[in-house]
C-alpha atoms as a printed R data frame, in Angstrom:
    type eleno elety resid chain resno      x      y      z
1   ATOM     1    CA   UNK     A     1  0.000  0.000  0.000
2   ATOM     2    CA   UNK     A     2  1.439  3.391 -1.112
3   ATOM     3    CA   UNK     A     3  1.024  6.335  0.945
4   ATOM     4    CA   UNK     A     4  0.704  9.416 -1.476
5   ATOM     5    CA   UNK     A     5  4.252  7.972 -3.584
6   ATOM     6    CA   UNK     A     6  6.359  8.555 -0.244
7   ATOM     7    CA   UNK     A     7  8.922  6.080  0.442
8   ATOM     8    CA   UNK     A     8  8.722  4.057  3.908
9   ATOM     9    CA   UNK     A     9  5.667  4.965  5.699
10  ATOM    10    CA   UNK     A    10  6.475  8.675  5.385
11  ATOM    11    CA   UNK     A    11  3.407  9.561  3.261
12  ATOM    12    CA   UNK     A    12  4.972 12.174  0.926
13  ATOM    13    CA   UNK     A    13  8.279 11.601  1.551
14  ATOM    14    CA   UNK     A    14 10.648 11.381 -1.240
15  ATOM    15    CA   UNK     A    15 14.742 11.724 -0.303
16  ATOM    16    CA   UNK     A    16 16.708 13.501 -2.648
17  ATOM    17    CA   UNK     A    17 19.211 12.626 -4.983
18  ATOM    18    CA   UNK     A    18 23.147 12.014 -3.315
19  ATOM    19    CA   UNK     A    19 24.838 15.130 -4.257
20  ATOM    20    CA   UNK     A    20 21.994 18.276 -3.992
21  ATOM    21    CA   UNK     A    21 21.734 19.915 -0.604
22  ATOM    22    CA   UNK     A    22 18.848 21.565  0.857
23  ATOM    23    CA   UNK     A    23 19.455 25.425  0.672
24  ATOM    24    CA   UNK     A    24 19.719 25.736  4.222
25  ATOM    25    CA   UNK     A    25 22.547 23.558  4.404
26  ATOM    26    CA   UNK     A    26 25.087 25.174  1.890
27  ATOM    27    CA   UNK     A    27 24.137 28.277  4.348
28  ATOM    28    CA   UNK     A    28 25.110 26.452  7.205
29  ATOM    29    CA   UNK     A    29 28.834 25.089  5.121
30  ATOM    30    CA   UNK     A    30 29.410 28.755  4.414
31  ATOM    31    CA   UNK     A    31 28.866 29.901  8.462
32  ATOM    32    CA   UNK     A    32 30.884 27.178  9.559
33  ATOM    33    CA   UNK     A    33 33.678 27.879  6.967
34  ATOM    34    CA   UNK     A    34 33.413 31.473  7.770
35  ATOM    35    CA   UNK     A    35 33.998 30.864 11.251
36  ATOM    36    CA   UNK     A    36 36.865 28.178 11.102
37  ATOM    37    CA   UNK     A    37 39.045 30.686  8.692
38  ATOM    38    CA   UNK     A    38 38.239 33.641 11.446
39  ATOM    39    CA   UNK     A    39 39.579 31.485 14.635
40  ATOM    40    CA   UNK     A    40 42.734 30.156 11.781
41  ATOM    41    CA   UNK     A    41 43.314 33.252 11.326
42  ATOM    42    CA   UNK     A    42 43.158 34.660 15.128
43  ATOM    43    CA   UNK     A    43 45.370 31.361 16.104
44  ATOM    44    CA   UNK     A    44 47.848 32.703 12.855
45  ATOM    45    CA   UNK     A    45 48.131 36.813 14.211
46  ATOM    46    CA   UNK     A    46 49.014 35.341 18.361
47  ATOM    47    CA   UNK     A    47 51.063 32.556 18.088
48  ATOM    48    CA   UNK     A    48 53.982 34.458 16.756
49  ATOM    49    CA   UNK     A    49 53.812 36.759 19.230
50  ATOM    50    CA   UNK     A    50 53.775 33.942 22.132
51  ATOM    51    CA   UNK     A    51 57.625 33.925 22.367
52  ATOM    52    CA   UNK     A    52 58.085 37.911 22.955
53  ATOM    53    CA   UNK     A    53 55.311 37.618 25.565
54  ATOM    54    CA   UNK     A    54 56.945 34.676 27.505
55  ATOM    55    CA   UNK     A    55 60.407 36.813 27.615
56  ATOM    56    CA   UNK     A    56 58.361 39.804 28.563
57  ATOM    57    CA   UNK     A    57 56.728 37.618 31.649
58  ATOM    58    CA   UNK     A    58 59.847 36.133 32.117
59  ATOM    59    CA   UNK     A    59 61.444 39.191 33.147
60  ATOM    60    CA   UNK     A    60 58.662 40.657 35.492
61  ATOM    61    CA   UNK     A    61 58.505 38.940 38.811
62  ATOM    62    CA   UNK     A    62 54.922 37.016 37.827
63  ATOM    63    CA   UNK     A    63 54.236 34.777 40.367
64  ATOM    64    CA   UNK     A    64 51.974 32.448 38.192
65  ATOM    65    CA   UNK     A    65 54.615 32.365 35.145
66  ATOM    66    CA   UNK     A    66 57.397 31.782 37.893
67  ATOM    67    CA   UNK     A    67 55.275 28.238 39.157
68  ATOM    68    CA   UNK     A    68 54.939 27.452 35.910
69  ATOM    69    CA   UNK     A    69 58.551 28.055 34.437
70  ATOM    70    CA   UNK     A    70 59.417 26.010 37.727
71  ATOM    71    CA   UNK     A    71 57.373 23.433 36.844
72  ATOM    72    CA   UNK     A    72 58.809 22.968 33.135
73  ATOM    73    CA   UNK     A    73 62.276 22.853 34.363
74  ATOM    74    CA   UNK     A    74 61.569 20.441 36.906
75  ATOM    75    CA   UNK     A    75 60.079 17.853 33.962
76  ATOM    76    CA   UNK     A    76 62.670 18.611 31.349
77  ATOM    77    CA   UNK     A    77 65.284 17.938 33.827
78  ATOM    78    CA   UNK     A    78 63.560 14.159 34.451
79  ATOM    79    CA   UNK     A    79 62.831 13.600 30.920
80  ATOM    80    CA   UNK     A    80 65.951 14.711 30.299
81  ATOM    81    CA   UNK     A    81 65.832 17.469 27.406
82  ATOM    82    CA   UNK     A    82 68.834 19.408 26.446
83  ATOM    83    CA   UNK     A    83 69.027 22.612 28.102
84  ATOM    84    CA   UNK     A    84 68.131 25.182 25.181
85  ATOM    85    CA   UNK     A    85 65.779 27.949 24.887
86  ATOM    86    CA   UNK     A    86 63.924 26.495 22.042
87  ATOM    87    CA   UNK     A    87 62.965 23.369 23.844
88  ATOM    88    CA   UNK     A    88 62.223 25.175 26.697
89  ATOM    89    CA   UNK     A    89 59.598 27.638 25.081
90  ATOM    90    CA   UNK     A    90 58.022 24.837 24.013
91  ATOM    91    CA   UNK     A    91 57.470 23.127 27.107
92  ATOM    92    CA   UNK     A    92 56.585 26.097 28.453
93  ATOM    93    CA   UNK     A    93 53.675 26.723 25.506
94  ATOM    94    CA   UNK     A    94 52.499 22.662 25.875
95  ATOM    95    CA   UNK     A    95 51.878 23.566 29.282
96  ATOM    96    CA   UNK     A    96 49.936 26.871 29.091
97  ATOM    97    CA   UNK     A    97 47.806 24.983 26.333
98  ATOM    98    CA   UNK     A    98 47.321 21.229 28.418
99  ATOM    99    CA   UNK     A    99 46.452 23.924 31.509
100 ATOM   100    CA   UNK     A   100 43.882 25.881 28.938
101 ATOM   101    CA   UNK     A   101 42.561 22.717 27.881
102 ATOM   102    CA   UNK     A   102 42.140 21.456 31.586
103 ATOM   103    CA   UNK     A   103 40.424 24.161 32.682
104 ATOM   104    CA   UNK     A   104 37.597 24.550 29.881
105 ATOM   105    CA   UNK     A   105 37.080 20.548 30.156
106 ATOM   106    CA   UNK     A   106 36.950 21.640 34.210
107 ATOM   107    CA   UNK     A   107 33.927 24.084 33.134
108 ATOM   108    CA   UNK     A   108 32.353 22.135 30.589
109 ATOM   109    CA   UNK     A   109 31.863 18.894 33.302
110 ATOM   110    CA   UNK     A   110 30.330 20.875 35.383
């Protein structure tokens, strides 16, 4: 028994072809693309700047940046990475970002 031609027992119902979206949903690709591109971009214009703002910190007497700069040296020292700046900066950025993530995952749990 056939319900007005649907398909199923959707009366009406017919899917569309693979390959044609609904017009809504090319709206939706082009907000979401929109916005990935803006936070790319945003991630593109700080990053650079991350090292000149760790030396700045680093020479103020921060007591949050001091804990943390504590803290890196303490695990590169048991791990066992060579003592240059590069390496250093970048143990220093992996932990700002694993703290970041930790506390938005804190928030979101809640």
């Amino acid at each position: 028994y056939s319900w007005g031609g649907g398909v199923g027992c959707l009366p009406g119902y017919r899917p569309k072809p693979i390959g044609q979206a609904d017009d809504g949903s090319s709206r939706v690709i082009t907000v979401v693309f929109l916005a990935l591109l803006i936070d790319l971009l945003g991630f593109t214009l700080i990053l650079p700047l991350l090292p000149s703002i760790m030396d700045y910190y680093g020479r103020t007497d921060d007591g949050i940046y001091r804990t943390l700069q504590n803290t890196v040296d303490w695990f590169s020292e048991k791990v066992g990475v060579p003592e240059e700046r590069k390496y250093n900066s970048v143990l220093f950025g992996g932990t700002v970002v694993y703290g970041h993530f930790l506390f938005h995952w804190g928030i979101n749990m809640r």
